[in-house]
MARKE-313985 format. One record per atom (N, C-alpha, C): residue number from 0; residue in three letters; atom name; x, y, z. Coordinates in steps of 0.001 Angstrom, whole numbers, m for minus. Layout:
residues N
num,residuo,atomo,east,north,up
NUM,ALA,CA,X,Y,Z
...
END
This chain:
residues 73
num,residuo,atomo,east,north,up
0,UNK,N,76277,49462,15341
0,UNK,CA,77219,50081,14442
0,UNK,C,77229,49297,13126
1,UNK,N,76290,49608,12335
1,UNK,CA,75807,49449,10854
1,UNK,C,76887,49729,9766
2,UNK,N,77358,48959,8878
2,UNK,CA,78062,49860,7726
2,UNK,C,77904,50085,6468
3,UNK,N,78124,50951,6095
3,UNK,CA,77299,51764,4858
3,UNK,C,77582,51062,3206
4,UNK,N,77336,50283,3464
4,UNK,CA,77140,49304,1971
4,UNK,C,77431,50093,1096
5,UNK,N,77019,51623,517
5,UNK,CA,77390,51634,m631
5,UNK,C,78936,52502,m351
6,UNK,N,79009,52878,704
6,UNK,CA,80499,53706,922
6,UNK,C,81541,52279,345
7,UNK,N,80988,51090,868
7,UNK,CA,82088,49835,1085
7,UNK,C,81977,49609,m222
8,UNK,N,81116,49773,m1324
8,UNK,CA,80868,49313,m2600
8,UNK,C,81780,50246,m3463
9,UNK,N,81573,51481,m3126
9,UNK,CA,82419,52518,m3752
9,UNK,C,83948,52702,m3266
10,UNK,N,84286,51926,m2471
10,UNK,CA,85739,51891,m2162
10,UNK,C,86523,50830,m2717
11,UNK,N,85456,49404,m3126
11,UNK,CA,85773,48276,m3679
11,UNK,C,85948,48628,m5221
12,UNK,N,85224,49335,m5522
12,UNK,CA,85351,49908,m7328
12,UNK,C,86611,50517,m7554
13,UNK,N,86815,51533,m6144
13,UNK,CA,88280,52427,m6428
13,UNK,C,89688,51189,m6257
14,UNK,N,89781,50510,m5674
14,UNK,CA,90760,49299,m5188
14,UNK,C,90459,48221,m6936
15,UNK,N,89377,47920,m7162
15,UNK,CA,89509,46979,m8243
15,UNK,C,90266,48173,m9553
16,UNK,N,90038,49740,m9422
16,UNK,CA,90390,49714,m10821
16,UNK,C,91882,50135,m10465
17,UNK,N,92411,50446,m9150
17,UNK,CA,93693,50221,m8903
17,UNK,C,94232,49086,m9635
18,UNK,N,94139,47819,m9528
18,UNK,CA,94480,46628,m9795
18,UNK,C,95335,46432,m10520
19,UNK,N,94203,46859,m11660
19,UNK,CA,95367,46299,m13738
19,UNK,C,96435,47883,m13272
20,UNK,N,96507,48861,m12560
20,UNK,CA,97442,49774,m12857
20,UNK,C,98602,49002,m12100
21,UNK,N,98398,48712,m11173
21,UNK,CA,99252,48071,m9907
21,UNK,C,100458,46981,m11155
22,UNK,N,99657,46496,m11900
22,UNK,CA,100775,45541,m12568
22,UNK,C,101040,46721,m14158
23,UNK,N,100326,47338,m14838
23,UNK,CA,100326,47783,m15853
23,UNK,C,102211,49066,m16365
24,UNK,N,101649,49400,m14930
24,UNK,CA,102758,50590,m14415
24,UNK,C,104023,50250,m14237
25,UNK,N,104698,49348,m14068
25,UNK,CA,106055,48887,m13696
25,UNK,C,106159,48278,m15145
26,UNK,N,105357,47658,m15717
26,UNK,CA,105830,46162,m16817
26,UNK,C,105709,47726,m17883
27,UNK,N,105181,48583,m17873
27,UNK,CA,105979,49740,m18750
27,UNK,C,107352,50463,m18426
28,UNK,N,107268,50888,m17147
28,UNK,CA,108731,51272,m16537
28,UNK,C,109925,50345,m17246
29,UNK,N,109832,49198,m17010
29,UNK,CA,110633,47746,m17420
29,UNK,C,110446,48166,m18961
30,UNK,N,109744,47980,m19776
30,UNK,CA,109661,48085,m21225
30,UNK,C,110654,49409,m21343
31,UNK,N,109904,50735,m21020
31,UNK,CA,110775,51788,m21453
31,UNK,C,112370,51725,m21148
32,UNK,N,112751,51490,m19954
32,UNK,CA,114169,51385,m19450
32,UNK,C,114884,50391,m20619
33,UNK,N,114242,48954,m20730
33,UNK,CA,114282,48051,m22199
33,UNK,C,115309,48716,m23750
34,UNK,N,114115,49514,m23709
34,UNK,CA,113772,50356,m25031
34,UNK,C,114508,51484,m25435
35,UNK,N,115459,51984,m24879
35,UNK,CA,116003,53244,m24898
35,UNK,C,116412,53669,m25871
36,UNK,N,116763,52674,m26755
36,UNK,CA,117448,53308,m28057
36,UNK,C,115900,53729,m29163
37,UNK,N,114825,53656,m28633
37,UNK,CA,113890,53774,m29760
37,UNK,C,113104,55686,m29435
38,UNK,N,112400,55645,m30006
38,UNK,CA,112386,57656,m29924
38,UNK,C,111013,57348,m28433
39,UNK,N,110547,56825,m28677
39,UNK,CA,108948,56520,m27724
39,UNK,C,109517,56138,m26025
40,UNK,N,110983,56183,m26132
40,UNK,CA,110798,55433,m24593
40,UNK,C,110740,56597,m23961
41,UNK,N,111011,58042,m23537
41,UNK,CA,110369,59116,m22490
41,UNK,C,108915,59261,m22550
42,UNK,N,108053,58612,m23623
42,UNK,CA,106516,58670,m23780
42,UNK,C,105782,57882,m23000
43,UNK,N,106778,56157,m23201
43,UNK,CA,106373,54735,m22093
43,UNK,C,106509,55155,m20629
44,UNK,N,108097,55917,m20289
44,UNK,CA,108553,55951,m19315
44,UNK,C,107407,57334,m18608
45,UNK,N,107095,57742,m19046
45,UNK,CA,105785,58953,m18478
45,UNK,C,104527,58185,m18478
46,UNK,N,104124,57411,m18828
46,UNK,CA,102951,57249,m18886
46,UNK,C,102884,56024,m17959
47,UNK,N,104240,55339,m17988
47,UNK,CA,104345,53887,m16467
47,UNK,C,104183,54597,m15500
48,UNK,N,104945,55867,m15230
48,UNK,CA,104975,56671,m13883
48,UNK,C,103606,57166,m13522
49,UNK,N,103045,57276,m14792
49,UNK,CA,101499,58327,m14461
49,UNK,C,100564,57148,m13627
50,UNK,N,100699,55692,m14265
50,UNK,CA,99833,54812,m14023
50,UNK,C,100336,54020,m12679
51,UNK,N,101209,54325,m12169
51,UNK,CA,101986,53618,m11000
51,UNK,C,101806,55123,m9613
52,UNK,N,101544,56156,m10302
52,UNK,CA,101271,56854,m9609
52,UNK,C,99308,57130,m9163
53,UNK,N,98895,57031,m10272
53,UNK,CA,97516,56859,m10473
53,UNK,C,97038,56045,m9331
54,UNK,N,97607,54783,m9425
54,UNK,CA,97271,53428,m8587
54,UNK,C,97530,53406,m7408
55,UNK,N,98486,54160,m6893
55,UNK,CA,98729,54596,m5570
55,UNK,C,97373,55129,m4878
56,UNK,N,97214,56455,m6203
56,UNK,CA,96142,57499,m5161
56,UNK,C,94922,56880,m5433
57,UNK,N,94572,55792,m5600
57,UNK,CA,93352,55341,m6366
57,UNK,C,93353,54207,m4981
58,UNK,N,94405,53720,m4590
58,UNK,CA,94555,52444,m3397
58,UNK,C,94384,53180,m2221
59,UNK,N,94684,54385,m1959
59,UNK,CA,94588,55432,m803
59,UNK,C,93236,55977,m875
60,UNK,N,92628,56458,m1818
60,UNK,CA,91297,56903,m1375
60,UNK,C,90020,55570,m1527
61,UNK,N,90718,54292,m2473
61,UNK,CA,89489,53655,m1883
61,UNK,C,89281,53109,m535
62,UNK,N,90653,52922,11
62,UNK,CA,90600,52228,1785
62,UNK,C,90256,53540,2396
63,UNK,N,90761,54515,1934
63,UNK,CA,89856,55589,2707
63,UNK,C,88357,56027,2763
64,UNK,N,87790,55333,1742
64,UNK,CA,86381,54965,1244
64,UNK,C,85716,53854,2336
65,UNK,N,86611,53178,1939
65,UNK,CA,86208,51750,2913
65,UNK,C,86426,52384,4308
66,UNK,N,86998,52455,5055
66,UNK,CA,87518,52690,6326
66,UNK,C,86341,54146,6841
67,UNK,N,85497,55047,5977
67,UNK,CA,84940,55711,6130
67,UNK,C,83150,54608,6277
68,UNK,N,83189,53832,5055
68,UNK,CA,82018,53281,5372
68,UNK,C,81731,51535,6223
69,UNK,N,82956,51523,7095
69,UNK,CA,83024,51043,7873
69,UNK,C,82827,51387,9199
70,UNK,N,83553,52395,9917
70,UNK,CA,82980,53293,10842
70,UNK,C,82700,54289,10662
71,UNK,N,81465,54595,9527
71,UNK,CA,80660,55736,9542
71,UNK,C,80829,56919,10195
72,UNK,N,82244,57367,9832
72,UNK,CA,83202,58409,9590
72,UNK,C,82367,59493,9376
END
């Protein structure tokens, strides 16, 4: 029971570019909530959510990547 190097390679790419969102996404949430009195904070506050949401589905399909080219699913 062999595992598929590039499935595991392509699940490691999806998890690394999770990463910078994993911190990027909240330290905007925090800024916009900050910021309220300025016209841009529903612009910050959408775009923390997009990237905190992004990073989620980006952490879910690369272990699902991995976990596929691990037991050759």
């Amino acid at each position: 029971m062999a595992t598929n190097k590039q499935l595991l390679g392509k699940g490691i790419k999806y998890l690394t570019g999770a990463l910078p969102l994993m911190f990027i996404g909240p330290s905007l949430i925090y800024n916009a909530f900050q910021n309220q009195k300025n016209d841009w904070h529903y612009l910050v506050l959408g775009i923390g959510i997009v990237a905190c949401l992004s990073s989620m589905l980006l952490i879910f399909l690369g272990l699902k990547i991995i976990m596929k080219g691990i037991f050759n699913d």
